[in-house]
N, CA, C and O atoms as a Tripos MOL2 file, in Angstrom:
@<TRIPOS>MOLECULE
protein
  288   287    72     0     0
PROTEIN
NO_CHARGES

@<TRIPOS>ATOM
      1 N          19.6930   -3.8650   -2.7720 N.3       1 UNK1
      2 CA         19.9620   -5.2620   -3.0220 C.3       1 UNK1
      3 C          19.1110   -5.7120   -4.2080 C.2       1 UNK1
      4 O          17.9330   -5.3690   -4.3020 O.2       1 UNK1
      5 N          19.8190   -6.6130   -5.2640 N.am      2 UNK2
      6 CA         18.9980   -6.7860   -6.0260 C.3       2 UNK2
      7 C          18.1180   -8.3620   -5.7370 C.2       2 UNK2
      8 O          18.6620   -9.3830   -5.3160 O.2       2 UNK2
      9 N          16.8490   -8.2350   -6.0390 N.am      3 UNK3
     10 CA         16.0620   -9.4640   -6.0400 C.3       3 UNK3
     11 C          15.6340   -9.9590   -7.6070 C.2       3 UNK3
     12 O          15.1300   -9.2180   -8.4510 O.2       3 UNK3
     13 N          16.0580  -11.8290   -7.8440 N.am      4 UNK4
     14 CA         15.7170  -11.9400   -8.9200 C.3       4 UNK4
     15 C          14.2190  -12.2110   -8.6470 C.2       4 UNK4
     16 O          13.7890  -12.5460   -7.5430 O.2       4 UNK4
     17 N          13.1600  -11.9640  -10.2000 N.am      5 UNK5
     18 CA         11.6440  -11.7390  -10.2160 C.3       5 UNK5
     19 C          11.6810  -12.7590  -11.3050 C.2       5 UNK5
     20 O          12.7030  -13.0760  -11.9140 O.2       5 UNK5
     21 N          10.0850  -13.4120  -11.5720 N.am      6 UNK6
     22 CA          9.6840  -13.9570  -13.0610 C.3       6 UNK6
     23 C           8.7960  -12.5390  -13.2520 C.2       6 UNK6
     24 O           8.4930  -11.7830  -12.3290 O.2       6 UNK6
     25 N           8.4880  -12.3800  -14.5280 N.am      7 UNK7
     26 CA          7.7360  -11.3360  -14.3910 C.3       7 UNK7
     27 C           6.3460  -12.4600  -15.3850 C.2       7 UNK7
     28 O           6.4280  -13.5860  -15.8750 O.2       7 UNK7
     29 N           4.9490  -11.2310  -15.2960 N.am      8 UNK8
     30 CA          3.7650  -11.8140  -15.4520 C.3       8 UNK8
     31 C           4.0410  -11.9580  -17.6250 C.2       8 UNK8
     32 O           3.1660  -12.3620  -18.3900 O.2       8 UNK8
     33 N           4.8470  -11.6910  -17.8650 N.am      9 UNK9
     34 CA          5.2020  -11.5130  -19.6150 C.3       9 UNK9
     35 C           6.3670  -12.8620  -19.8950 C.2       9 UNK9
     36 O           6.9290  -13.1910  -20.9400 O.2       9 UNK9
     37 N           6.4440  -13.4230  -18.5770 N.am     10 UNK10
     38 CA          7.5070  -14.8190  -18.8190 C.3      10 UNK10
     39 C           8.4560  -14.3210  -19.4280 C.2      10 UNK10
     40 O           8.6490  -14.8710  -20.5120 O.2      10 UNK10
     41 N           9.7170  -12.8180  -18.9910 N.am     11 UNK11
     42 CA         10.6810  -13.0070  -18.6070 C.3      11 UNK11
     43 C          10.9060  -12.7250  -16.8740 C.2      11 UNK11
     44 O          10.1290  -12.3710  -15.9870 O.2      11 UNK11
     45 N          12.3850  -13.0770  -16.8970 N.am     12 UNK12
     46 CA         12.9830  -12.7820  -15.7360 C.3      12 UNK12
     47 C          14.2820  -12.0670  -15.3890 C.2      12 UNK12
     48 O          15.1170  -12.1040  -16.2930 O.2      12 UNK12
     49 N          14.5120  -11.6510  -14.6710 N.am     13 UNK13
     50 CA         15.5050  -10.7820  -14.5580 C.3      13 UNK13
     51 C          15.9260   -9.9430  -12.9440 C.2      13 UNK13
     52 O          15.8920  -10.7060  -11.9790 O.2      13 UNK13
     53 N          16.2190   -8.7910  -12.7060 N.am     14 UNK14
     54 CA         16.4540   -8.8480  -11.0350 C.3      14 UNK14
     55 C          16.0560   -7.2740  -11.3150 C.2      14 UNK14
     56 O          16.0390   -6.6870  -12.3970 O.2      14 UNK14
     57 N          15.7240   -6.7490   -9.9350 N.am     15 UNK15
     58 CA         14.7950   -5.9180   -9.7700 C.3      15 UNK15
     59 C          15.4180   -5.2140   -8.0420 C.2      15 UNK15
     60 O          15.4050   -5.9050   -7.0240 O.2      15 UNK15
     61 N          15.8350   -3.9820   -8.0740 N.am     16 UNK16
     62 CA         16.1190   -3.4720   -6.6740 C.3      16 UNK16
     63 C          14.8520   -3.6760   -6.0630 C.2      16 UNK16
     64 O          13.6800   -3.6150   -6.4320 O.2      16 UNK16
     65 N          15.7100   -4.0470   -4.5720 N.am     17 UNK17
     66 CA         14.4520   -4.5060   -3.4990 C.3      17 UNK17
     67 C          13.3290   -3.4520   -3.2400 C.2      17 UNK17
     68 O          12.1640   -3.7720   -3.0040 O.2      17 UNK17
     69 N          13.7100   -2.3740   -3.2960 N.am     18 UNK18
     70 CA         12.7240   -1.1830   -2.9100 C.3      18 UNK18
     71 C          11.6260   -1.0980   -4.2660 C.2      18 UNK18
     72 O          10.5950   -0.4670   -4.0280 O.2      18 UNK18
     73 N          11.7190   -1.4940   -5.2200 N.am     19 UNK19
     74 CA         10.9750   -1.5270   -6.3740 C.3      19 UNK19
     75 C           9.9460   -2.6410   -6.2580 C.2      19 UNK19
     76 O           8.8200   -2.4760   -6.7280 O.2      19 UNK19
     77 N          10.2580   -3.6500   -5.7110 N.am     20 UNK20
     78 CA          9.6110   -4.9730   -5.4490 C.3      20 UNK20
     79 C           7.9720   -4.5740   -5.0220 C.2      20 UNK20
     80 O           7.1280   -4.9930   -5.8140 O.2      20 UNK20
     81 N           7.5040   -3.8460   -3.9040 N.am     21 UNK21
     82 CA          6.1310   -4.1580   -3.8110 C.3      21 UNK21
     83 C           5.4390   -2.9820   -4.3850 C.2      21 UNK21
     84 O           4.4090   -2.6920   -3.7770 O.2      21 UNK21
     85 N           5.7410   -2.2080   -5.4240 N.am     22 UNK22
     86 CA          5.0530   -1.8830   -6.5040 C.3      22 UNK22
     87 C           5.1290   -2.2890   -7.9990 C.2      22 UNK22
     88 O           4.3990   -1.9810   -8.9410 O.2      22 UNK22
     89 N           6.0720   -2.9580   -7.9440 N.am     23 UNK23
     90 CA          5.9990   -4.2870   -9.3510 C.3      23 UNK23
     91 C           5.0760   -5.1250   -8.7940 C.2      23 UNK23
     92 O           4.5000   -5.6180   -9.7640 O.2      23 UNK23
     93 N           4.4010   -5.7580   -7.3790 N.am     24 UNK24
     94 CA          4.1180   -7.2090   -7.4760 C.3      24 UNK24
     95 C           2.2230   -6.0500   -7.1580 C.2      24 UNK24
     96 O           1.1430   -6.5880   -6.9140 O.2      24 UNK24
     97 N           2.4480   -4.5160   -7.2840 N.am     25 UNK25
     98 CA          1.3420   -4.2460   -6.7150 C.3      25 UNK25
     99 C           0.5590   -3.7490   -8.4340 C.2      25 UNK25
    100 O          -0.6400   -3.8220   -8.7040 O.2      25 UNK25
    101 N           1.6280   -3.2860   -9.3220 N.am     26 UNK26
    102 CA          0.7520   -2.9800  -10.9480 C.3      26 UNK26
    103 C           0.9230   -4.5370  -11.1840 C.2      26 UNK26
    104 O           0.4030   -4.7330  -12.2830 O.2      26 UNK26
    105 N           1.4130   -5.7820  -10.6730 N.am     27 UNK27
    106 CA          0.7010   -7.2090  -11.7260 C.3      27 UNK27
    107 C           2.2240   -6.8900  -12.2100 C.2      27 UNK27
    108 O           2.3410   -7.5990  -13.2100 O.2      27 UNK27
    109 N           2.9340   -6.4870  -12.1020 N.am     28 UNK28
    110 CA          4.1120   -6.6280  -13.0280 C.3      28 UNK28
    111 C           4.9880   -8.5110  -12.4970 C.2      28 UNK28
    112 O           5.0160   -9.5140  -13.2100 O.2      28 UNK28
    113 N           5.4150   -8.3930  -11.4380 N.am     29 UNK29
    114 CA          5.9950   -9.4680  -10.8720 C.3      29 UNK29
    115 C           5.1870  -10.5750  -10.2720 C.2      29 UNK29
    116 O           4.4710  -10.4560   -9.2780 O.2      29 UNK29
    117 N           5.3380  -11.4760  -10.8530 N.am     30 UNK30
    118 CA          4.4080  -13.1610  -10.4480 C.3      30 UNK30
    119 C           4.5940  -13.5010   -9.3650 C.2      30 UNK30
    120 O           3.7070  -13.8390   -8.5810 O.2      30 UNK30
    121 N           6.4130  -13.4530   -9.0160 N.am     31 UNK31
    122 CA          6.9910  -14.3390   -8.5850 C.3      31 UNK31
    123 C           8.6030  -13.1370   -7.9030 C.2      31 UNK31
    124 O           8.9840  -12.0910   -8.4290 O.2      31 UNK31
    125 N           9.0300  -13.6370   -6.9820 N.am     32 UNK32
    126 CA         10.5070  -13.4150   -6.5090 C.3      32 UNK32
    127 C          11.1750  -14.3610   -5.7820 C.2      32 UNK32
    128 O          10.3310  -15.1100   -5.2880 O.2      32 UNK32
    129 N          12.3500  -14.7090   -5.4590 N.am     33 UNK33
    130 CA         13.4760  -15.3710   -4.9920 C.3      33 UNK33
    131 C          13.5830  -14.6180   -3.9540 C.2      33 UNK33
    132 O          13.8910  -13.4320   -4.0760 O.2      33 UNK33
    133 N          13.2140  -15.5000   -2.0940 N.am     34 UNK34
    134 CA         13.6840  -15.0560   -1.1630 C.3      34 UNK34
    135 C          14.6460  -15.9760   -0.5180 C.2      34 UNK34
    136 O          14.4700  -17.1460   -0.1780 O.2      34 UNK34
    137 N          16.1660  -14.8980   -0.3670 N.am     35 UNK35
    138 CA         16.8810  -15.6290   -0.3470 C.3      35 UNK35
    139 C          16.9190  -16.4310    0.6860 C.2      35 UNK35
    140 O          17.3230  -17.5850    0.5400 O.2      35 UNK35
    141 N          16.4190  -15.8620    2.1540 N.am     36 UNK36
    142 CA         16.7590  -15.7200    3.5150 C.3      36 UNK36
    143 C          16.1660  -17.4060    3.3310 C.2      36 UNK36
    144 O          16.9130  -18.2110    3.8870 O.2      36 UNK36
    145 N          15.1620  -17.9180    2.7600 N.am     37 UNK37
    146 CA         14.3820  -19.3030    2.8300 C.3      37 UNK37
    147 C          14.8860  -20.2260    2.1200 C.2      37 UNK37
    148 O          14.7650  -21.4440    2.2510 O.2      37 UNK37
    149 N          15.8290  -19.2490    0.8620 N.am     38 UNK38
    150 CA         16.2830  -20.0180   -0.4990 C.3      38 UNK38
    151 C          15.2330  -20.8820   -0.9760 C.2      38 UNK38
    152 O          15.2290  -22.1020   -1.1380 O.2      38 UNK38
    153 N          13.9100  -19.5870   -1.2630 N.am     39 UNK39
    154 CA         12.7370  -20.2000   -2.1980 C.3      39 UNK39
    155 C          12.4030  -19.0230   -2.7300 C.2      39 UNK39
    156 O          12.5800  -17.8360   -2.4550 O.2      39 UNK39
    157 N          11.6630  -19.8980   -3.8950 N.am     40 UNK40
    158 CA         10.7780  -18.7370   -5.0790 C.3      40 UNK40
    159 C           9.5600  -18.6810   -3.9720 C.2      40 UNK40
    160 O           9.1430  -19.4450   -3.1010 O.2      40 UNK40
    161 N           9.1360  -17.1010   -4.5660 N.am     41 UNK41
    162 CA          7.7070  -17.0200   -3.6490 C.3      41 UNK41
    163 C           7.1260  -16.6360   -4.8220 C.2      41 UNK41
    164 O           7.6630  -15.8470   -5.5990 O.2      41 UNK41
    165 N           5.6660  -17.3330   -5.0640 N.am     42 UNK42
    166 CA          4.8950  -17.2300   -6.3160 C.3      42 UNK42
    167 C           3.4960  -16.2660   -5.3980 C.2      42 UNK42
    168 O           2.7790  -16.5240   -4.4310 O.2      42 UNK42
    169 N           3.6080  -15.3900   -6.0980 N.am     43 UNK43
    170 CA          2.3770  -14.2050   -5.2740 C.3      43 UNK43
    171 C           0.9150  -14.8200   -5.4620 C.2      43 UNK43
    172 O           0.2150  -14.5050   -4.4990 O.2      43 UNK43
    173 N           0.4220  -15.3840   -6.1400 N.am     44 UNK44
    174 CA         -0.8270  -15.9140   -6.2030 C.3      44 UNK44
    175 C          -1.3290  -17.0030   -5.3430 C.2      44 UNK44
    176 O          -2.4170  -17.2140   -4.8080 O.2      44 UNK44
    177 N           0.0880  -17.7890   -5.3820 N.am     45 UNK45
    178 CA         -0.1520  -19.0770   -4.3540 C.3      45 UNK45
    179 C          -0.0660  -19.0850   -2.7500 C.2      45 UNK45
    180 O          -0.7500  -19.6510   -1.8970 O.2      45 UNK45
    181 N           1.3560  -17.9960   -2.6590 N.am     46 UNK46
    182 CA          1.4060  -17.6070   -0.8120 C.3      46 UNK46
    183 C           1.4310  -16.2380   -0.3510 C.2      46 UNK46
    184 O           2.2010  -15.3080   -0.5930 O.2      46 UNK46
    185 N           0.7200  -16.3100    0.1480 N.am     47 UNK47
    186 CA          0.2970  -14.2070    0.9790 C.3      47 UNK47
    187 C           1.9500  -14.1540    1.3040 C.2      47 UNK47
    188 O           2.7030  -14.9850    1.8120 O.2      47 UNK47
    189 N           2.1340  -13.0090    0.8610 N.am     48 UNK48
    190 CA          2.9530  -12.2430    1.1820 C.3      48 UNK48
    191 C           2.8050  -10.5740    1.8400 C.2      48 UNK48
    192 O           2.0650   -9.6970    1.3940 O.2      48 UNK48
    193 N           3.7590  -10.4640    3.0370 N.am     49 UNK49
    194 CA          3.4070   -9.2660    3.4740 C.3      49 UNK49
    195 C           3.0740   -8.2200    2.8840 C.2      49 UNK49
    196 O           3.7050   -7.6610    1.9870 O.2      49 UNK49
    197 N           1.8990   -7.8450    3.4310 N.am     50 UNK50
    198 CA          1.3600   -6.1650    2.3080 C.3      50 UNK50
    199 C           1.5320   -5.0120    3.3850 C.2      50 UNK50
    200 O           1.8180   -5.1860    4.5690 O.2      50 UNK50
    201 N           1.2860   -3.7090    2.6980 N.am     51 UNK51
    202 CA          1.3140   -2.5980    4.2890 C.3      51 UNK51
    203 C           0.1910   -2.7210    4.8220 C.2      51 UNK51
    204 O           0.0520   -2.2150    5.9350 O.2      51 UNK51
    205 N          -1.0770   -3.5020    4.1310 N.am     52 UNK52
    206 CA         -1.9800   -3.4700    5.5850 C.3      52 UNK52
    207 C          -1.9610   -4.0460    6.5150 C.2      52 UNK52
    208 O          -2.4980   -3.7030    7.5690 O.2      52 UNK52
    209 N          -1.1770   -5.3010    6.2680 N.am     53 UNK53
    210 CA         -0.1530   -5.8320    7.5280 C.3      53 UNK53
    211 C           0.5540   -5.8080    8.6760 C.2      53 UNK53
    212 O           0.6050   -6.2300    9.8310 O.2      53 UNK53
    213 N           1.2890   -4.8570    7.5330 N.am     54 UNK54
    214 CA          2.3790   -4.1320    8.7640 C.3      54 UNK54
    215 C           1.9560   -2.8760    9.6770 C.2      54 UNK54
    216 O           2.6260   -2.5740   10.6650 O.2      54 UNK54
    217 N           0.6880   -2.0890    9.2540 N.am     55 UNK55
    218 CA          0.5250   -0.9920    9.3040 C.3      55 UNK55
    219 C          -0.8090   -1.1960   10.4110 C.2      55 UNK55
    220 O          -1.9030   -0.6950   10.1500 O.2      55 UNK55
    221 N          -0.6200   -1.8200   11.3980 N.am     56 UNK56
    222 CA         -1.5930   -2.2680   12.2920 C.3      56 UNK56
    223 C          -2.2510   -1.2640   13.0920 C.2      56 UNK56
    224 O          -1.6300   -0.2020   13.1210 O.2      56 UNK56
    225 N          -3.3910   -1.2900   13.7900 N.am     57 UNK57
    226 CA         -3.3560   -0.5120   14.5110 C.3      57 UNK57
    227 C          -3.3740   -1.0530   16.1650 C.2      57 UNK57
    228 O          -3.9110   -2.0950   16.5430 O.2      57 UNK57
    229 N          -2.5720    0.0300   17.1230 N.am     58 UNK58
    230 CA         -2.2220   -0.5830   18.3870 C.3      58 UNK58
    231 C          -3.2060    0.2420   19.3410 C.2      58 UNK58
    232 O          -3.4300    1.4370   19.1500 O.2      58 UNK58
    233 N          -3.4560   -0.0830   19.8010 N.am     59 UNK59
    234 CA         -4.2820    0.6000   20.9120 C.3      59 UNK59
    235 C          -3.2630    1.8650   21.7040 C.2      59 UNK59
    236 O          -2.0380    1.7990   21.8060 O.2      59 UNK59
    237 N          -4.0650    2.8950   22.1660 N.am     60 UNK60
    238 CA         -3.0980    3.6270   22.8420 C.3      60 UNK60
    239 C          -3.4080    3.5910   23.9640 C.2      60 UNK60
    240 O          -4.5440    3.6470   24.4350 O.2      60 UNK60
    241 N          -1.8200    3.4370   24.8070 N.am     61 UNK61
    242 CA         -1.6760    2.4160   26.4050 C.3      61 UNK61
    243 C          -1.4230    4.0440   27.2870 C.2      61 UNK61
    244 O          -1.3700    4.0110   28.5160 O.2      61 UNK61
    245 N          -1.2900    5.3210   26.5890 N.am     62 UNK62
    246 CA         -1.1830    6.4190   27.3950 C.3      62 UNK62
    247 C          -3.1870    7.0080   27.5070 C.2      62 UNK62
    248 O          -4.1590    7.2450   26.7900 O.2      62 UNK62
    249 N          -2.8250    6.9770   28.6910 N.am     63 UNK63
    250 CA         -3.8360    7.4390   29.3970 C.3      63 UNK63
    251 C          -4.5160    9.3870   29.5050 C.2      63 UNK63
    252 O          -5.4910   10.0140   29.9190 O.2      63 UNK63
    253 N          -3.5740    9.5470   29.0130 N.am     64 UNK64
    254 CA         -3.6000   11.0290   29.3480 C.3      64 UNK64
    255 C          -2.0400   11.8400   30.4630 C.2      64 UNK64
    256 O          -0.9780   11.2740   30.7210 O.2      64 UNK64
    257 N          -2.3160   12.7420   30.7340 N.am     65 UNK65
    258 CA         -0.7640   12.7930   31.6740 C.3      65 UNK65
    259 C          -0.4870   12.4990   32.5490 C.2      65 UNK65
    260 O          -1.2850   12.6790   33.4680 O.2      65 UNK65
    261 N           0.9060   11.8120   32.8560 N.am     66 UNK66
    262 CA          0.7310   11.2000   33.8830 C.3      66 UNK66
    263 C           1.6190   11.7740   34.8560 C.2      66 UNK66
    264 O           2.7730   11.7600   34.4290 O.2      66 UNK66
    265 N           1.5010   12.3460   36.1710 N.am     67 UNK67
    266 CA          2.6650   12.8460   36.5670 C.3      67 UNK67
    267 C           3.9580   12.1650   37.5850 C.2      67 UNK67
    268 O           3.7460   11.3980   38.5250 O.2      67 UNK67
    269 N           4.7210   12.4390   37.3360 N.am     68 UNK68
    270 CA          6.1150   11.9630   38.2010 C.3      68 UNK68
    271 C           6.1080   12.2550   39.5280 C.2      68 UNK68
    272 O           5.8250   13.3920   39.9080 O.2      68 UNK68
    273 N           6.4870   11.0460   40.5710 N.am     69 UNK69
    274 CA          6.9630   11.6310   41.6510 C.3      69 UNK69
    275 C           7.5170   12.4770   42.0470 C.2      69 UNK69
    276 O           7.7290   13.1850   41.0630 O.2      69 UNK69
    277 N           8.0910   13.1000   43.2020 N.am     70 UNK70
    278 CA          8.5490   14.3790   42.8910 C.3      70 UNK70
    279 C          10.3300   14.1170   43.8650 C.2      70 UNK70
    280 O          10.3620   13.6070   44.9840 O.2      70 UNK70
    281 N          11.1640   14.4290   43.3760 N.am     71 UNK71
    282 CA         12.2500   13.2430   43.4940 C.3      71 UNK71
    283 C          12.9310   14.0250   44.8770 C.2      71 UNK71
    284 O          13.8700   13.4470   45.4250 O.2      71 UNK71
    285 N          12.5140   15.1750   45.3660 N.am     72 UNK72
    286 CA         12.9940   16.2880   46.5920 C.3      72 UNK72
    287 C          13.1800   15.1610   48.1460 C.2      72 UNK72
    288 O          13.5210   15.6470   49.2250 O.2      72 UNK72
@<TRIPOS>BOND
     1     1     2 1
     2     2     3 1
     3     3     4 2
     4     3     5 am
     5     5     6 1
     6     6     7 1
     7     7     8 2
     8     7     9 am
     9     9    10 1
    10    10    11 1
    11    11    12 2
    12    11    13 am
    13    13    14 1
    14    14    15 1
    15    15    16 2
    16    15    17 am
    17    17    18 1
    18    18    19 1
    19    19    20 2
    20    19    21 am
    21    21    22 1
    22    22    23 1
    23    23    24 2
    24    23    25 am
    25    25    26 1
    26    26    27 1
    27    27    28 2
    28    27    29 am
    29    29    30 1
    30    30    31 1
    31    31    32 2
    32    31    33 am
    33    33    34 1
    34    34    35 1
    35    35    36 2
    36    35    37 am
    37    37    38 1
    38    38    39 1
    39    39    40 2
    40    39    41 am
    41    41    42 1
    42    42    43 1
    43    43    44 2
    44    43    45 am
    45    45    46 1
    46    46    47 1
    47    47    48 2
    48    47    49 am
    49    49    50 1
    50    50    51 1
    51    51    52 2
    52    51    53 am
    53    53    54 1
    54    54    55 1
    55    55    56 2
    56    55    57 am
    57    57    58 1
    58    58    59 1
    59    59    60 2
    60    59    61 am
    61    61    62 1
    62    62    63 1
    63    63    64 2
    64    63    65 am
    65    65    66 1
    66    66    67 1
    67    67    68 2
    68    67    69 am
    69    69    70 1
    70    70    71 1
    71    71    72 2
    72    71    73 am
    73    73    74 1
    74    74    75 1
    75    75    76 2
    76    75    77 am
    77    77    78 1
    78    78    79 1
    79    79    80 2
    80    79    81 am
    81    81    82 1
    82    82    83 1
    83    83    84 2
    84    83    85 am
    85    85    86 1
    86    86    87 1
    87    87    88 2
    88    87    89 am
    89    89    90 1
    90    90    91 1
    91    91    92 2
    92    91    93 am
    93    93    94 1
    94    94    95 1
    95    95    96 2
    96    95    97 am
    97    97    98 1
    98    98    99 1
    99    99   100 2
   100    99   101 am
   101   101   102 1
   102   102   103 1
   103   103   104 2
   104   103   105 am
   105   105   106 1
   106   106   107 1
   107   107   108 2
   108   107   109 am
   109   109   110 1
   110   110   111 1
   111   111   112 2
   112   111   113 am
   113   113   114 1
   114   114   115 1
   115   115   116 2
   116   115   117 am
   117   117   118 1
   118   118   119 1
   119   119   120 2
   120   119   121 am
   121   121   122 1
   122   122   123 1
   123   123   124 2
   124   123   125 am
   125   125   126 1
   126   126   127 1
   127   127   128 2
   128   127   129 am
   129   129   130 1
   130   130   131 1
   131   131   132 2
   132   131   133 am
   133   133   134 1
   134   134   135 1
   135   135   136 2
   136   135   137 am
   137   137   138 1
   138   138   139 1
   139   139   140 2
   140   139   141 am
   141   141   142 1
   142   142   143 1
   143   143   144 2
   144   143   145 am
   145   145   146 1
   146   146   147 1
   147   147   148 2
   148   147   149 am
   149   149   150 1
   150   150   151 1
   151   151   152 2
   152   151   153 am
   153   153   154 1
   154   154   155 1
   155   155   156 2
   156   155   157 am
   157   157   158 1
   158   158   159 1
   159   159   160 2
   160   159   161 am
   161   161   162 1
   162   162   163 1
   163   163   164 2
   164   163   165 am
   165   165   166 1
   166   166   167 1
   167   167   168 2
   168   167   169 am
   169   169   170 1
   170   170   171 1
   171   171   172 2
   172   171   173 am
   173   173   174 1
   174   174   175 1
   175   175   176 2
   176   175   177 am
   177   177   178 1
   178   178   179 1
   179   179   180 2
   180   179   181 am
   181   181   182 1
   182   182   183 1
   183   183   184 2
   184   183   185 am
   185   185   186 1
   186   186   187 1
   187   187   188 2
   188   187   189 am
   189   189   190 1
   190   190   191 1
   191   191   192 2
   192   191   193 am
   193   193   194 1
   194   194   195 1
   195   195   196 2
   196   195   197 am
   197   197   198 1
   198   198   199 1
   199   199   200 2
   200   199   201 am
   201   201   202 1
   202   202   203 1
   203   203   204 2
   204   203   205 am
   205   205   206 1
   206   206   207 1
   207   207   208 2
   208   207   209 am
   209   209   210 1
   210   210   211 1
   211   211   212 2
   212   211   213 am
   213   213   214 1
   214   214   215 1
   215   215   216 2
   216   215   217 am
   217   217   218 1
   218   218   219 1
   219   219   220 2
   220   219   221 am
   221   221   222 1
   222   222   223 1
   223   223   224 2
   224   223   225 am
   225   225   226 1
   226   226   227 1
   227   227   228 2
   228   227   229 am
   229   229   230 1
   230   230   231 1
   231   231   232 2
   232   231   233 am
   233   233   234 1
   234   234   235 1
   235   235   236 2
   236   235   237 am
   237   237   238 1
   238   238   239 1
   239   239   240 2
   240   239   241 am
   241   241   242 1
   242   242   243 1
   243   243   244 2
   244   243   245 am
   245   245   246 1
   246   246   247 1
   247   247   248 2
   248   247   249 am
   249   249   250 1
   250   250   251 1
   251   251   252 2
   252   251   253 am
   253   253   254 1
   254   254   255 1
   255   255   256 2
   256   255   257 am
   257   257   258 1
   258   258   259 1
   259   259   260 2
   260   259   261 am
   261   261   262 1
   262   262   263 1
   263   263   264 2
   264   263   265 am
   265   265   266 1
   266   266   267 1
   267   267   268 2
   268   267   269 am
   269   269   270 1
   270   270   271 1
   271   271   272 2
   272   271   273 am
   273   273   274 1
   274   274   275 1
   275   275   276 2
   276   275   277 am
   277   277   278 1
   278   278   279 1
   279   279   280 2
   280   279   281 am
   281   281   282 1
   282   282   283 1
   283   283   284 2
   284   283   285 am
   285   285   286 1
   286   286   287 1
   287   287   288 2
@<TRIPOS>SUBSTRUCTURE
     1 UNK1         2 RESIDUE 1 A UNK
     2 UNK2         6 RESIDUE 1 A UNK
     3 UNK3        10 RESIDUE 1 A UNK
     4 UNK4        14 RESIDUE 1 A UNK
     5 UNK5        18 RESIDUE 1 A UNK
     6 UNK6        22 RESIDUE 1 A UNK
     7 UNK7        26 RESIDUE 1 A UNK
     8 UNK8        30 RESIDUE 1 A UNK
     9 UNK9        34 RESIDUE 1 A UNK
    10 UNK10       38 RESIDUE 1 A UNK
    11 UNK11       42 RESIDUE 1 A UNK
    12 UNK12       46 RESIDUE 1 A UNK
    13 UNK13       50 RESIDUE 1 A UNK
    14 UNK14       54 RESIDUE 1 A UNK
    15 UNK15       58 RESIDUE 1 A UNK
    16 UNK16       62 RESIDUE 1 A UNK
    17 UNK17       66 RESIDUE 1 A UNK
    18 UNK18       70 RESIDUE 1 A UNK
    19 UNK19       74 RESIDUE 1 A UNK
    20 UNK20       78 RESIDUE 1 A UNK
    21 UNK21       82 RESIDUE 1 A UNK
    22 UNK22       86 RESIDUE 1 A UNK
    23 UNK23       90 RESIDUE 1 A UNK
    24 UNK24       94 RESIDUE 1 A UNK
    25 UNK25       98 RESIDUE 1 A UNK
    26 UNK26      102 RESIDUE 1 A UNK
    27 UNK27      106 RESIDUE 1 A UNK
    28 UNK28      110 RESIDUE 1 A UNK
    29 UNK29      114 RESIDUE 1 A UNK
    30 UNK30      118 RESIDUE 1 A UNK
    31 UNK31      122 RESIDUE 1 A UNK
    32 UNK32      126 RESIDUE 1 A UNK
    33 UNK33      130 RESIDUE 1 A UNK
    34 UNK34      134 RESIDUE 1 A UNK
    35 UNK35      138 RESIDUE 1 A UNK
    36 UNK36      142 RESIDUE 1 A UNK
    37 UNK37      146 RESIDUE 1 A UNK
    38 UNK38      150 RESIDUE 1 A UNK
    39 UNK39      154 RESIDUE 1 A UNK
    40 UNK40      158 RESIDUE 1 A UNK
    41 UNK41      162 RESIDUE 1 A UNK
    42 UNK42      166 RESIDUE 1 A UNK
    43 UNK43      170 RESIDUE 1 A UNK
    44 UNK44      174 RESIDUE 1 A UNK
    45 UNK45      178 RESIDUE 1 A UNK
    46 UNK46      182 RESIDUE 1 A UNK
    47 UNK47      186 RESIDUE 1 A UNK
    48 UNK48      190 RESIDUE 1 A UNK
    49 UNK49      194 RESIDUE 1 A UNK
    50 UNK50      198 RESIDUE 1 A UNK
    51 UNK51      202 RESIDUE 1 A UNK
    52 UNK52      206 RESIDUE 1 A UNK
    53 UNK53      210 RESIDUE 1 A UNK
    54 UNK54      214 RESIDUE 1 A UNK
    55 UNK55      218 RESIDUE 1 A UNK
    56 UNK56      222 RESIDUE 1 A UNK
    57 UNK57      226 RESIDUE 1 A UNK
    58 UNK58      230 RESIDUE 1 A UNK
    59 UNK59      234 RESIDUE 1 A UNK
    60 UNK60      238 RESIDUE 1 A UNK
    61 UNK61      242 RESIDUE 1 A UNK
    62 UNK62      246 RESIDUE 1 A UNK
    63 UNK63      250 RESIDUE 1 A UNK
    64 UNK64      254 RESIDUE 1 A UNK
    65 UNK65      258 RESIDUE 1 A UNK
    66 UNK66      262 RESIDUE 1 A UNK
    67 UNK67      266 RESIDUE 1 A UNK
    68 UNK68      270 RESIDUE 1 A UNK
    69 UNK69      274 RESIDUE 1 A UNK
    70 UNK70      278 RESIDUE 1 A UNK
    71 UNK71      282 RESIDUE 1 A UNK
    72 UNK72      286 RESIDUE 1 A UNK
């Protein structure tokens, strides 16, 4: 999908989505158009999701093994 960008050289133009958070990660892209809000998102002014974000860490809820009833 393409996303339109301003870029940090004051042009603009559109940019495949998968390209997006390593343009906004070399300083290339200022700015992008999300459509889902139908707003510009200006990167300096509002956090936008990064992978240290997403990339959380969860606690682990397994205990070790656990065994099954035995269904006989």
């Amino acid at each position: 999908m393409l996303i339109r960008v301003h870029c940090k050289d004051k042009s603009r133009g559109f940019v495949e989505d998968y390209y997006l958070d390593d343009l906004i990660d070399r300083g290339i892209v200022v700015a992008f158009f999300r459509p889902c809000s139908n707003e510009w998102v200006d990167i300096e002014e509002k956090p936008i999701r990064n992978k240290a974000s997403i990339e959380h860490k969860v606690p682990e809820r397994r205990k070790g093994t656990r065994i099954l009833p035995s269904l006989h």
